[in-house]
N, C-alpha and C positions, 0 to 999 in steps of 0.2 A: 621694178627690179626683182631677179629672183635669183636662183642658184646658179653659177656660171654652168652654159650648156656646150660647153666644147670650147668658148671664145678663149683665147688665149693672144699675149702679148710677146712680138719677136722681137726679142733683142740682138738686133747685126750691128749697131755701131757702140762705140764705149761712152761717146757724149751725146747730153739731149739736154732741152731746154732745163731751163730751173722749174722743179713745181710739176713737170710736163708728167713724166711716170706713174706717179701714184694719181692722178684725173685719169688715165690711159688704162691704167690697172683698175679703176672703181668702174670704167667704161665696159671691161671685159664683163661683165656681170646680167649687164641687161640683155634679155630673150632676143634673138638673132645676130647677135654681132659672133662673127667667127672668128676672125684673124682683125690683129691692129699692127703695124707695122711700120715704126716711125724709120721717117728716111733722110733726107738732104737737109744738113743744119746751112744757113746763111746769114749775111747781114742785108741789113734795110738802110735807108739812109733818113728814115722818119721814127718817133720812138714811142711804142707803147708801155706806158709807166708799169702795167699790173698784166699779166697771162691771157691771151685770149686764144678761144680755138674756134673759125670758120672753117663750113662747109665750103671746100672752093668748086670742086667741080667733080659729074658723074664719072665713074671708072668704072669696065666691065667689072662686075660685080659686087659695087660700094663707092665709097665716094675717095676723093681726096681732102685731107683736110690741110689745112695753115695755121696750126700755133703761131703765138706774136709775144716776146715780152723784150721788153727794151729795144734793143737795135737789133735782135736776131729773131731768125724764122725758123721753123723746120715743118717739112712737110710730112703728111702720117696719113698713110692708106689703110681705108677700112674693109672687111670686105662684111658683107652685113645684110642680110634681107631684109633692114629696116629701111622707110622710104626715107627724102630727106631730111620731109617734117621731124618725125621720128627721130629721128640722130640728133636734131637739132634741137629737139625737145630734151632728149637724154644727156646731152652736154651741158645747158643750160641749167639740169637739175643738179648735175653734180660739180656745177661749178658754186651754183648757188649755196649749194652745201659745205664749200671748201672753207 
């Protein structure tokens, strides 16, 4: 992790997951991520007790990802020269840290 190198966090909606923010904001930090950009909040009909963030799938330039806690989702694009290993490394460290 090193000094934010341009990555910045767009806030377009007023509501986001519980917890979601500040993992999003520790995310802007690591070496390539440029833009993070949470999007479409939803419900689920299966419940995860505690915050999870999957890579779901590639997107011209980063991935999409699926936060989960309780019965709602929201989806959050990255845009990022990191590969997916990588992302998925960086998430898991700062979630571990939470």
């Amino acid at each position: 992790m090193s000094k934010p190198s341009g990555g910045r966090l767009v806030w377009n909606h007023s509501t986001h997951l519980q917890g979601l923010i500040p993992i999003l904001e520790r995310l802007t930090y690591y070496q390539g991520i440029q833009t993070i950009t949470p999007a479409v909040l939803g419900r689920t009909k299966s419940h995860r007790p505690h915050l999870q963030l999957k890579v779901s799938v590639p997107i011209r330039g980063g991935f999409k990802l699926i936060a989960r806690a309780g019965k709602t989702y929201q989806e959050v694009f990255i845009l990022t020269s990191l590969s997916q290993d990588e992302l998925e490394d960086a998430i898991a460290q700062i979630l571990k840290a939470k």
